[in-house]
Backbone as a ProteinNet text record, in pm:
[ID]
protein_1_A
[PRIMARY]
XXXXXXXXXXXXXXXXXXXXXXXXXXXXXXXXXXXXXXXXXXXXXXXXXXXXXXXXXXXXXXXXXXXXXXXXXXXXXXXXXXXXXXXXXXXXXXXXXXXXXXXXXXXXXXXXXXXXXXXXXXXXXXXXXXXXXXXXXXXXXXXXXXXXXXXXXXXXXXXXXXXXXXXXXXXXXXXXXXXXXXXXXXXXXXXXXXXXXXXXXXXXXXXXXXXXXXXXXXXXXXXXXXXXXXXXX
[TERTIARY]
9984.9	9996.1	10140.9	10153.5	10282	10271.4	10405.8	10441	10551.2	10484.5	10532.3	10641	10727.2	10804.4	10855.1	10848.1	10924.5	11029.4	11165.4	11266.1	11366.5	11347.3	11399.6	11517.6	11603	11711.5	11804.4	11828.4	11859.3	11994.9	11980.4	12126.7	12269.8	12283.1	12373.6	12361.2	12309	12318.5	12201.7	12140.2	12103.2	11925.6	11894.1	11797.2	11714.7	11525	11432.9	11360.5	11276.4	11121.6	11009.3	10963.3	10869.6	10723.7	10718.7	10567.9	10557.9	10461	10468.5	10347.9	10314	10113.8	10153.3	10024.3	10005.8	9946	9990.2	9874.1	9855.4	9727	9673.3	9764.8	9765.7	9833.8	9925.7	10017.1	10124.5	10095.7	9976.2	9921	9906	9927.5	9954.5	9840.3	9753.7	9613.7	9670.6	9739.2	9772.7	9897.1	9964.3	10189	10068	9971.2	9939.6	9866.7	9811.8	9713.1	9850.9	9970.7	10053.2	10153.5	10210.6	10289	10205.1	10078	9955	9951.5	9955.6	9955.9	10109.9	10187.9	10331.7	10295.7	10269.5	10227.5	10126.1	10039.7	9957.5	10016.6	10160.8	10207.3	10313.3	10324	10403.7	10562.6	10561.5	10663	10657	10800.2	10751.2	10905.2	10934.2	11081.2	11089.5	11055	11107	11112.6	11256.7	11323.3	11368.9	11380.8	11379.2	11312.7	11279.3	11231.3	11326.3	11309	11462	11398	11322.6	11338.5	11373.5	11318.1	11319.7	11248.6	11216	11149	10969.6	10938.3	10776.9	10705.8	10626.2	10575.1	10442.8	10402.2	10292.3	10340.5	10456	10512.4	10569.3	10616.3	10700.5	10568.3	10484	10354.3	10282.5	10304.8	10252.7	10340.8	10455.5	10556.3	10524.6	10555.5	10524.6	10375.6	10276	10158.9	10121	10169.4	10134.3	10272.5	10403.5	10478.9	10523.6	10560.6	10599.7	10762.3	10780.2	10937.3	11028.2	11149.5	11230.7	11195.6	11281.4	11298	11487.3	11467.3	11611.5	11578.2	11632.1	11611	11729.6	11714.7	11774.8	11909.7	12009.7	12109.2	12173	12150	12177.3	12110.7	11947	11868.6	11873	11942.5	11945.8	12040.3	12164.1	12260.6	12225.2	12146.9	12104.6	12009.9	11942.3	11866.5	11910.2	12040.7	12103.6	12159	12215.9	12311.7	12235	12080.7	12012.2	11989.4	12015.3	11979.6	12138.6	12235.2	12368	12379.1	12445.5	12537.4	12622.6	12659.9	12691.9	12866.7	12953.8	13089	13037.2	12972.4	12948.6	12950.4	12887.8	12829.2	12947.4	13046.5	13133.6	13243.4	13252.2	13335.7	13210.7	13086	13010.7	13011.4	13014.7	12965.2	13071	13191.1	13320	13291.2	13264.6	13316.8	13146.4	13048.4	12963.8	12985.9	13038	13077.6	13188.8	13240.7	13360.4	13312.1	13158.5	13036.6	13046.9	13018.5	13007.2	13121.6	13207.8	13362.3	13421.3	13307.3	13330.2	13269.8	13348.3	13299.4	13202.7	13267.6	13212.9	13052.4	12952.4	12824.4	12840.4	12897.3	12918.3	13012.7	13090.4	13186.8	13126.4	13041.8	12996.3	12866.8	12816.2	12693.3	12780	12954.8	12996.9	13037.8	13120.3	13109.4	13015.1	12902.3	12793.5	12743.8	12749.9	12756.9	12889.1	12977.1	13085.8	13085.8	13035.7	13083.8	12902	12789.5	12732.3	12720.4	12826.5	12903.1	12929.3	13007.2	13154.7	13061.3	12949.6	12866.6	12784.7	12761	12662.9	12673.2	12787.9	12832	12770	12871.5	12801.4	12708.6	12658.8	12519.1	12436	12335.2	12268.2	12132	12118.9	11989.6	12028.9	12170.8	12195.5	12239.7	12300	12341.6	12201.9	12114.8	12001.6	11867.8	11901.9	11827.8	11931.8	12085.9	12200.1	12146.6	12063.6	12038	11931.7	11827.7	11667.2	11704.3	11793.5	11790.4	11891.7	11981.1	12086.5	12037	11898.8	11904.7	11818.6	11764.5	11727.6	11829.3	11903.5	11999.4	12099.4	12133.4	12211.1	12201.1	12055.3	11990.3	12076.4	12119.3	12176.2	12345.6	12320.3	12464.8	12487.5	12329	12254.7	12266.4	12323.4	12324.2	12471.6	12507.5	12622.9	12687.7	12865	12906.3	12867.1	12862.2	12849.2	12716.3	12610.9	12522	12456.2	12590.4	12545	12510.3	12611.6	12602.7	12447.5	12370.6	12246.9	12142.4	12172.5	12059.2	12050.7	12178	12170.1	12099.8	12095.2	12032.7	11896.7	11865.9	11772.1	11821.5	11919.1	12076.5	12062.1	12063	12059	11955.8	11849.6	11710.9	11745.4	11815.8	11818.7	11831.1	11926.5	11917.8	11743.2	11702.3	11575.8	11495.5	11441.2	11402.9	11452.3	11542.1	11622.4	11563.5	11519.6	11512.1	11382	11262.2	11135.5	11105.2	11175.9	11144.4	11211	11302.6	11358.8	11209.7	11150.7	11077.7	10994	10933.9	10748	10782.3	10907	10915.4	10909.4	10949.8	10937.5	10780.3	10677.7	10561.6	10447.5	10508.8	10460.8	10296.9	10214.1	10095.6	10058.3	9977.1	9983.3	9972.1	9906.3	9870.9	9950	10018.2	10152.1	10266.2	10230	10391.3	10389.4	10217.3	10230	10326.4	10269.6	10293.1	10475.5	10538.6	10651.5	10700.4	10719.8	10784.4	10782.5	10649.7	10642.2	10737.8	10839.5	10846.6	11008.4	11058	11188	11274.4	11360.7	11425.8	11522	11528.3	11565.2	11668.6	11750.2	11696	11556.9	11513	11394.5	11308	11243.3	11111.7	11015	10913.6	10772.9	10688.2	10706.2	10619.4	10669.7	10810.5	10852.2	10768.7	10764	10713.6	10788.8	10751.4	10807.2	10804	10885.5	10887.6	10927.3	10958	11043.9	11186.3	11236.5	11397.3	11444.2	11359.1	11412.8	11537	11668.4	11747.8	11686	11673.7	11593.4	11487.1	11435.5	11318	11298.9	11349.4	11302.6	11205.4	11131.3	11001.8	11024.2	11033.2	11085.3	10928.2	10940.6	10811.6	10867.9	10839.4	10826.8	10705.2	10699.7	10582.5	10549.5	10441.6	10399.6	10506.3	10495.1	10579.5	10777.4	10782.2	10961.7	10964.4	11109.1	11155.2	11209.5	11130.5	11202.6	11227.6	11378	11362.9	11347.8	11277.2	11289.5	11257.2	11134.5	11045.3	11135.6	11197	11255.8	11221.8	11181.1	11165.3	11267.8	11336.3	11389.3	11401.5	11401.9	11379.7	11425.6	11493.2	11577.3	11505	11590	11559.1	11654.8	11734.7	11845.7	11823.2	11701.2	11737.3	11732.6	11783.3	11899	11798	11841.4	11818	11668.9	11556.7	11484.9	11527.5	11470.8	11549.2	11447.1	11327.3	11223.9	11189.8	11311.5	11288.4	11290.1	11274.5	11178.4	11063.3	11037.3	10889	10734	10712.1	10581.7	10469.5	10385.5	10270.1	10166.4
-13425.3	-13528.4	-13533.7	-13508.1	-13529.9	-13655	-13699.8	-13808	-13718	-13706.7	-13622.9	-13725.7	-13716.7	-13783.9	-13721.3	-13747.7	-13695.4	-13754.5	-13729.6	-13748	-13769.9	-13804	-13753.1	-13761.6	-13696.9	-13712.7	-13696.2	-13806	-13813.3	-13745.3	-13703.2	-13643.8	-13732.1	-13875.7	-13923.4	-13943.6	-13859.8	-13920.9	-13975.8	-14013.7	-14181.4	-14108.1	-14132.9	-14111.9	-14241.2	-14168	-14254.8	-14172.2	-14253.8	-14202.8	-14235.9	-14138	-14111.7	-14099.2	-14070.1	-14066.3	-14034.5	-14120.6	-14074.8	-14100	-13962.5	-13942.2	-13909	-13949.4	-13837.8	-13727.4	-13635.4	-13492.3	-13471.6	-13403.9	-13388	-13258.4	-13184.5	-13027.2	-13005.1	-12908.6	-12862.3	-12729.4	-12729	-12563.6	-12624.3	-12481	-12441.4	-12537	-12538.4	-12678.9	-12824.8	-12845.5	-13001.1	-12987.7	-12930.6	-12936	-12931.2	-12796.8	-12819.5	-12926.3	-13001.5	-13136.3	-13229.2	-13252.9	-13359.5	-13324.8	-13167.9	-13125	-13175.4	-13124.2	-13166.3	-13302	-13382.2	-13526.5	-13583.6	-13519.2	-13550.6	-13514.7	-13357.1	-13302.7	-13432.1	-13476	-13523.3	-13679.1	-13735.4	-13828.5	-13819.6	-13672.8	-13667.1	-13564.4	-13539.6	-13420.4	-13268.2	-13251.4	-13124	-13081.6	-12959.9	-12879.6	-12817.1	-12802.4	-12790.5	-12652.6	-12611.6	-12473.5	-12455.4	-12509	-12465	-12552.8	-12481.6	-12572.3	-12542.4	-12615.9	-12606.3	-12598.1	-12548.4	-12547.6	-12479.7	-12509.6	-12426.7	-12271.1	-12227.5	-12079.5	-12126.7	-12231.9	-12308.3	-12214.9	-12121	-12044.2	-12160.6	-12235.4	-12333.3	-12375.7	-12448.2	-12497.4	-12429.7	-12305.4	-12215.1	-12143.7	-12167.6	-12089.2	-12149.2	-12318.6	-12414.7	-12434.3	-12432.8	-12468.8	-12352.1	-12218.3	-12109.2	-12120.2	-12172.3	-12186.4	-12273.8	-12388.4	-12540.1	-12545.3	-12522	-12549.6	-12442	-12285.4	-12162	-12195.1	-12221.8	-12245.5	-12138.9	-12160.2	-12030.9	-12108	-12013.2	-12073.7	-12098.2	-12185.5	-12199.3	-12209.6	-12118.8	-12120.7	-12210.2	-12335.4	-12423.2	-12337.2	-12355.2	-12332.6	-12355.6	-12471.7	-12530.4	-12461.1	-12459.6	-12407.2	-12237	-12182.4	-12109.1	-12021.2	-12113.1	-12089.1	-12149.1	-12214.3	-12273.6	-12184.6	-12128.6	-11970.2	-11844.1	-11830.3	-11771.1	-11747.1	-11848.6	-11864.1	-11871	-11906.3	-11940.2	-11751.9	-11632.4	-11555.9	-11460	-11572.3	-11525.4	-11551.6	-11550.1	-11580.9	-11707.9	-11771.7	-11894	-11867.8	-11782.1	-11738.6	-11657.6	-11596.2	-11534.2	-11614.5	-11774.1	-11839.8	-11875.4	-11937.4	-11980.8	-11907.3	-11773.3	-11649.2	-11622.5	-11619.7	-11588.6	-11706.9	-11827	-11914.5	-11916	-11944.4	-11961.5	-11821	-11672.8	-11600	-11619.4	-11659.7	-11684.5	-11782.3	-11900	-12020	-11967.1	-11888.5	-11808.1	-11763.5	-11699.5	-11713.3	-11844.7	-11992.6	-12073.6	-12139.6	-12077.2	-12159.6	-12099.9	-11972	-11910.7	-12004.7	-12002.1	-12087.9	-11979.3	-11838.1	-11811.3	-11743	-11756.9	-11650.5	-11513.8	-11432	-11283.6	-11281.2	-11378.1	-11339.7	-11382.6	-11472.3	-11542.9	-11394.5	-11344.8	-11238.2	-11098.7	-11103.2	-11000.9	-11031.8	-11177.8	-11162.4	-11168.6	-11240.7	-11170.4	-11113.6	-10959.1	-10828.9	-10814.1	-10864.3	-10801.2	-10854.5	-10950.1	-11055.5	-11000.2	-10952	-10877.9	-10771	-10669.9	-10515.3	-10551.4	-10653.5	-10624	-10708.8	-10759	-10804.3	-10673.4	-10621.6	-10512	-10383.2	-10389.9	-10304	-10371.8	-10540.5	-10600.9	-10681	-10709.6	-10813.9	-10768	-10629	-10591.4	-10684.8	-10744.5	-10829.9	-10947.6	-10979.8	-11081.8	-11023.9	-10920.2	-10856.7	-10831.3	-10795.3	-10763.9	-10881.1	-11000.9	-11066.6	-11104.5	-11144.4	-11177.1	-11103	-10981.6	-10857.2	-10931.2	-10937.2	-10966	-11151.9	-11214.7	-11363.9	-11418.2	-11280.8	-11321.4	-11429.6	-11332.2	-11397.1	-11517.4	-11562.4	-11708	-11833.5	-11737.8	-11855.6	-11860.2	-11793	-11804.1	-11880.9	-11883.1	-11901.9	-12017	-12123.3	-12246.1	-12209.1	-12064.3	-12035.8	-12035	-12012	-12001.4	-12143.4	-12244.2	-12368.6	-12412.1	-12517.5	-12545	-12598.1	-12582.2	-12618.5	-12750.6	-12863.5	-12997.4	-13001.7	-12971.2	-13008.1	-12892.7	-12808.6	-12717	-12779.6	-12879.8	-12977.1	-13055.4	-13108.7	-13113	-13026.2	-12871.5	-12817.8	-12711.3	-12656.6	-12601.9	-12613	-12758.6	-12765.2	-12878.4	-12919.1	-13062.3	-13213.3	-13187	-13252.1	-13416.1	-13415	-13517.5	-13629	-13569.6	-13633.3	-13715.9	-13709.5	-13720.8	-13873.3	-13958.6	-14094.5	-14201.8	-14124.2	-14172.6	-14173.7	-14004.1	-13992.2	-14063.4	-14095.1	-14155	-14334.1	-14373	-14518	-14543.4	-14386.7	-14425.2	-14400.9	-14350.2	-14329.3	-14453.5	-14501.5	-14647.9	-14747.3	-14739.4	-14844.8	-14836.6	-14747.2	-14636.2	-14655.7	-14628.4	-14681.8	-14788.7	-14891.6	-15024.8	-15067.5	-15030.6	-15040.5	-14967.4	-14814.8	-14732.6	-14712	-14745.9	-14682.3	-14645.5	-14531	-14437.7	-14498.9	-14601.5	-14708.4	-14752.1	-14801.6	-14813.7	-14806.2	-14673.8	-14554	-14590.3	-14566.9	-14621.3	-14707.7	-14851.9	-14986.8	-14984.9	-14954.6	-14973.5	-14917	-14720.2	-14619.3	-14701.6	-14744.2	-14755.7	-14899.1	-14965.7	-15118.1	-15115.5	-14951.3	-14907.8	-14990.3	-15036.9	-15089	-15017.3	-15063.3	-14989.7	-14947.5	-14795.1	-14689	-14648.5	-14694.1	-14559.8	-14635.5	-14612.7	-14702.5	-14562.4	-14572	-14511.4	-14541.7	-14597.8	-14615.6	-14619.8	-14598.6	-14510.3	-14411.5	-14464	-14313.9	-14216	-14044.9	-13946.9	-13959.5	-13866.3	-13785.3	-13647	-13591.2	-13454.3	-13542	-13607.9	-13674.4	-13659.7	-13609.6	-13641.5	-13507.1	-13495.6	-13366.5	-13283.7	-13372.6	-13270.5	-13378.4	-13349.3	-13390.9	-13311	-13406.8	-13341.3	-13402.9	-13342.7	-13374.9	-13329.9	-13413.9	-13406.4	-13386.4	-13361.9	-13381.5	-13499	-13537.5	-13570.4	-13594.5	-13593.3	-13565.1	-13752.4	-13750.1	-13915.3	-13932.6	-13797.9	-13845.6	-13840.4	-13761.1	-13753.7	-13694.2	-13722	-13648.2	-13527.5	-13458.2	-13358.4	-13297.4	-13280.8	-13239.1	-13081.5	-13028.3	-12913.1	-12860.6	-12959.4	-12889.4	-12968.8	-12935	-13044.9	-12925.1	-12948.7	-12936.4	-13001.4	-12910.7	-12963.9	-12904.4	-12986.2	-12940.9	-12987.7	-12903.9	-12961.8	-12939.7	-13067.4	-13025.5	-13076.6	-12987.8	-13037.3	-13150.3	-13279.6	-13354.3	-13473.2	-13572	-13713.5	-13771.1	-13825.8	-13966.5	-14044.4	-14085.5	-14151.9	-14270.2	-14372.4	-14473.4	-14655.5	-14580	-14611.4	-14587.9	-14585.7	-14531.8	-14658.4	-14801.5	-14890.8	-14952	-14907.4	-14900	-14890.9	-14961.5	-14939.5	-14942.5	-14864.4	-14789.8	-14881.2
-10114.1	-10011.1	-9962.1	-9872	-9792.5	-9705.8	-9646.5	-9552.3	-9429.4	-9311.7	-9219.4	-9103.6	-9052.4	-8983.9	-8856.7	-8793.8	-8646.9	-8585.8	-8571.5	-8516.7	-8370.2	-8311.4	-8164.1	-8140.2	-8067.5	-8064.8	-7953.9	-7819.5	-7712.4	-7689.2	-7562.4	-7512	-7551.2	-7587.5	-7615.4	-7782.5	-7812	-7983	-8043.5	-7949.8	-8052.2	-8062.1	-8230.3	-8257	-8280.5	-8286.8	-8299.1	-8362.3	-8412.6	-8516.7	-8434.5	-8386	-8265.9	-8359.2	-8482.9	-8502.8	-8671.8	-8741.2	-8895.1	-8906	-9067.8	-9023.7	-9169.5	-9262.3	-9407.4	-9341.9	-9451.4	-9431.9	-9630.5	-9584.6	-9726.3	-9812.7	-9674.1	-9729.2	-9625.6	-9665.8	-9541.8	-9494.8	-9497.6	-9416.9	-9237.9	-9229.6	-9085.3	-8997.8	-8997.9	-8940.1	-8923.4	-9054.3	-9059.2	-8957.8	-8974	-8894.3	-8771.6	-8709.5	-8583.1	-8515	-8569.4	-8552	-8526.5	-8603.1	-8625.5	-8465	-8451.8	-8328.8	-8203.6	-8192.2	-8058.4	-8047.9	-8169.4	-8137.4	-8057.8	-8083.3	-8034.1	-7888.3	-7855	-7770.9	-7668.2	-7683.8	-7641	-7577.7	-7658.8	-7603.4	-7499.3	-7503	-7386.5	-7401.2	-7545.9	-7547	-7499.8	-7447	-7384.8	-7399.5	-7341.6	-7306.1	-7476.6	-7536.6	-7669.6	-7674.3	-7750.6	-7673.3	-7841.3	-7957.6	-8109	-8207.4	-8319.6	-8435.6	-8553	-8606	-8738.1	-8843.5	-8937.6	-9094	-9158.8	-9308	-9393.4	-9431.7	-9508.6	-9495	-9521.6	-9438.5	-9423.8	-9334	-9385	-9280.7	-9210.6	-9259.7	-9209.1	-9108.7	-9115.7	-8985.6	-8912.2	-8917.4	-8870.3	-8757.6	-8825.9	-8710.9	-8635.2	-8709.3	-8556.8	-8486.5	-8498.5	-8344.2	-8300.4	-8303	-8248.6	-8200.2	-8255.7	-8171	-8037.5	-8109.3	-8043.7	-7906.3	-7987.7	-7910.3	-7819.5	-7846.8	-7836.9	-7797.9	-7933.9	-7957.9	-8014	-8031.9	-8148.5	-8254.3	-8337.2	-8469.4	-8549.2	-8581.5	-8673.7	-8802.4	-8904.2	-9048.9	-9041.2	-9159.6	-9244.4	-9293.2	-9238.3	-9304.6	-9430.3	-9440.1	-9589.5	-9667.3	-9665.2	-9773.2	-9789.6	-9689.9	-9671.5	-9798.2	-9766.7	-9853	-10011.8	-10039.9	-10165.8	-10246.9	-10105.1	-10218	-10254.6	-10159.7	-10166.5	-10325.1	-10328.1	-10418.6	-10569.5	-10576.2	-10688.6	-10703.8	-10610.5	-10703.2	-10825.2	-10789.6	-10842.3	-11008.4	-11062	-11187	-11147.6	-11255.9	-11194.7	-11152.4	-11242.6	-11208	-11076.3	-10965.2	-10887	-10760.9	-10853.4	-10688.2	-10635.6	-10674	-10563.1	-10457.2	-10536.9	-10449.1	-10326.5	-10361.6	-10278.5	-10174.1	-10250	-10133.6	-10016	-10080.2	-9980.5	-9871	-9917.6	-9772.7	-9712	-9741.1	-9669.2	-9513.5	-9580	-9506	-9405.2	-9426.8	-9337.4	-9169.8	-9204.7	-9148.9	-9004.8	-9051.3	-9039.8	-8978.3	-9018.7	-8927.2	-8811.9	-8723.4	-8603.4	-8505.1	-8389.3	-8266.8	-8167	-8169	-8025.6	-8117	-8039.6	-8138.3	-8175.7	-8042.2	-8081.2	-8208.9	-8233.9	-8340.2	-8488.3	-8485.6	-8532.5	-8630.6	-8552.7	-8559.8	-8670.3	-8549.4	-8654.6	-8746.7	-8777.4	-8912.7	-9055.4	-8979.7	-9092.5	-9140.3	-9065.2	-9101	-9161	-9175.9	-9228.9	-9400.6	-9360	-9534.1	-9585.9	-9496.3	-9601.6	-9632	-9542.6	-9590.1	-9726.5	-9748	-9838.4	-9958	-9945.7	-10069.3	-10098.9	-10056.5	-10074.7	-10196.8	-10226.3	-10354.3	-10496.8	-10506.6	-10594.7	-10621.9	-10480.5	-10487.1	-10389.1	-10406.1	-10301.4	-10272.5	-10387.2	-10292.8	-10219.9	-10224.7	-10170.7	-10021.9	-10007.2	-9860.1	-9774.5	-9881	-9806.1	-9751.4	-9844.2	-9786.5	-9660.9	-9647.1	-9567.7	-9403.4	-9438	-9341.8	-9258.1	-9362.7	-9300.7	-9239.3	-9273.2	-9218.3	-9119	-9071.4	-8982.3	-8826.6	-8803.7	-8623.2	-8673.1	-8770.3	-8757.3	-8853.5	-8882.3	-8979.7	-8845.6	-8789.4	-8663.1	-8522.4	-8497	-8372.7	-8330.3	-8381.4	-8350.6	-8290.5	-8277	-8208.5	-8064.3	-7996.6	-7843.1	-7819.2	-7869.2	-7774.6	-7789.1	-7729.6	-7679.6	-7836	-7790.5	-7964.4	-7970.8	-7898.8	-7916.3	-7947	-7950.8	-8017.2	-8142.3	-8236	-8282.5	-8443.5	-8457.1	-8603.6	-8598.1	-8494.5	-8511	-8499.2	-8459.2	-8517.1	-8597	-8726.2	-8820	-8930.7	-8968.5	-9061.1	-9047.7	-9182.4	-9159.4	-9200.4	-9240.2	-9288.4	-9199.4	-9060.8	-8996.3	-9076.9	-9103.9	-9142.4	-9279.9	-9329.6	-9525.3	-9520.9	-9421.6	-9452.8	-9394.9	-9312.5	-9258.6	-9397	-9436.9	-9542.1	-9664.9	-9703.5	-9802.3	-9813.8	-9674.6	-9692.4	-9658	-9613.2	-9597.2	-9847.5	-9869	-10034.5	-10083.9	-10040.7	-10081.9	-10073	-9998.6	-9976.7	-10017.9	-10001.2	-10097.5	-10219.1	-10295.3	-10460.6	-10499.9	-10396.3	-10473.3	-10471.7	-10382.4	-10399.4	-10481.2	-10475.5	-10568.5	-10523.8	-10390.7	-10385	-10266.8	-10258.1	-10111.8	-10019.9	-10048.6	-9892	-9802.9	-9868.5	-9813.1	-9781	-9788.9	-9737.5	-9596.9	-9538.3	-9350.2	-9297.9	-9333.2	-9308.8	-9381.3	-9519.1	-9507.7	-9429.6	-9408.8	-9345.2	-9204	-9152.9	-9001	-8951.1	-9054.1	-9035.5	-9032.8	-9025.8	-9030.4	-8912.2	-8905.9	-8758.1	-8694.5	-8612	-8469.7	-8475.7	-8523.5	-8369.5	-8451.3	-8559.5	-8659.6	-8628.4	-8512.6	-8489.8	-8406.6	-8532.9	-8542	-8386.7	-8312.8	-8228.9	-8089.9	-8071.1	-7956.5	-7872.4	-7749.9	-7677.1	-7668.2	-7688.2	-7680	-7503.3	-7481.2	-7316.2	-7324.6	-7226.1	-7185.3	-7182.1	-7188.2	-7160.8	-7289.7	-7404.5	-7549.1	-7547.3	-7556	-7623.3	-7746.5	-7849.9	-7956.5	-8045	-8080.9	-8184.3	-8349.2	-8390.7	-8559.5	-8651.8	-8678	-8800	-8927.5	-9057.3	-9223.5	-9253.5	-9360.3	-9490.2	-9600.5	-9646.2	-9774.9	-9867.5	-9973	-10054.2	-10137.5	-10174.8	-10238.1	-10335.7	-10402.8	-10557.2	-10521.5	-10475.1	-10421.1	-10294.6	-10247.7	-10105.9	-10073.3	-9979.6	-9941.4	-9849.1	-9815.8	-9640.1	-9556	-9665.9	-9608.8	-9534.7	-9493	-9316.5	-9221.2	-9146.6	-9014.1	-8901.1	-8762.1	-8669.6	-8524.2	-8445.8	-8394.7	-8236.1	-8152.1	-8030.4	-7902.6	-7866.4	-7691.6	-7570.7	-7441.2	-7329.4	-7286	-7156.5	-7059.3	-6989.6	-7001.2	-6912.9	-6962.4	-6904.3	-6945.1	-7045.9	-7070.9	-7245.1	-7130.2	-7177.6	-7144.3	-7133.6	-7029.1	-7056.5	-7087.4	-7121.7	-7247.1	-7384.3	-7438.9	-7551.5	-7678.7	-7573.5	-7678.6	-7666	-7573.6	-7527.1	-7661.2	-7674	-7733.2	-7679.7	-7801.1	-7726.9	-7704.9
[MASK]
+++++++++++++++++++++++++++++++++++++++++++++++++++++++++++++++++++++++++++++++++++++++++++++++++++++++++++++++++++++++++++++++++++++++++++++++++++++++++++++++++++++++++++++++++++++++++++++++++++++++++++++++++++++++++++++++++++++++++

């Protein structure tokens, strides 16, 4: 049992919680039933999705929405690092992140080939997965730098998530994950209308028993901040 959340996130910043649903399972059927329902209220322009390595969700935005994809940066680097030695992980982590502190993309592309040249002697499965995950751990380099810190990772999402599990614990039963999650206040209000005016949109998972953000979904469009976005349905 999961608790699914959707995010939006206007050209000036300011986010809302556009829609929260259980799903029984996180296969590819349920993410597409939950995206179509977004779909159906009126979202549109959506030009990336952000997660983790979720092929379920990774194949309904590509279905439902026909979006890119952004692999989770963070988690990216967290599996990374789980296949090291523990004296290994932090030399590794630092020239990874080296990665990460380029502005322009082309430079950005070469140095990740470079820092997984120079891993490749002593950590070939780590250069080689570095190989197979460059253009989606990257993708967040194709949009402008000002909005590149919201769509690397799922990172934005953790305090939403953080205070829909604050509240589900003190009650402790499935019923009412809805009714607390949905009673969040404003900007995190569940019952916002979506539009095409949204900049990006992100959708979390979390599960009954604990939280986790590893599915986030996220998605832009070039045009201005809605200016209904407390509108209820």
């Amino acid at each position: 049992m999961a608790v699914i959340v959707a995010v939006a996130v206007s050209t000036d910043g300011r986010r809302e919680v556009l829609g929260i649903t259980v799903m029984p399972s996180e296969a590819e059927t349920f993410w597409s039933d939950f995206l179509r329902s977004l779909t159906r209220r009126g979202l549109r322009g959506v030009q990336m999705v952000i997660s983790d390595a979720h092929e379920g969700l990774k194949a309904a935005a590509q279905k439902v929405l026909g979006a890119g994809w952004q692999r989770c940066r963070v988690h990216f680097q967290r599996n990374l690092l789980a296949r090291l030695g523990k004296t290994s992980k932090p030399m590794v982590s630092a020239v990874v992140k080296t990665v990460f502190a380029e502005k322009d993309r082309d430079q950005a592309h070469a140095r990740w080939r470079e820092v997984a040249d120079s891993l490749r002697e002593r950590f070939r499965d780590v250069a080689e997965r570095m190989d197979e995950a460059e253009h989606d751990v990257l993708a967040y380099m194709a949009f402008d730098e000002s909005l590149r810190a919201k769509l690397h990772s799922t990172n934005p999402l953790e305090r939403v998530n953080k205070e829909i599990k604050r509240r589900t614990n003190v009650v402790g039963v499935r019923r009412a994950i809805l009714p607390l999650a949905g009673s969040l206040p404003p900007p995190h209000s569940p019952t916002a209308r979506p539009s095409s005016d949204w900049s990006a949109l992100s959708c979390s998972r979390q599960t009954t028993s604990g939280l986790s953000a590893a599915a986030t979904c996220r998605w832009k469009s070039s045009a201005a901040c809605a200016t209904n976005i407390r509108r209820r349905r």
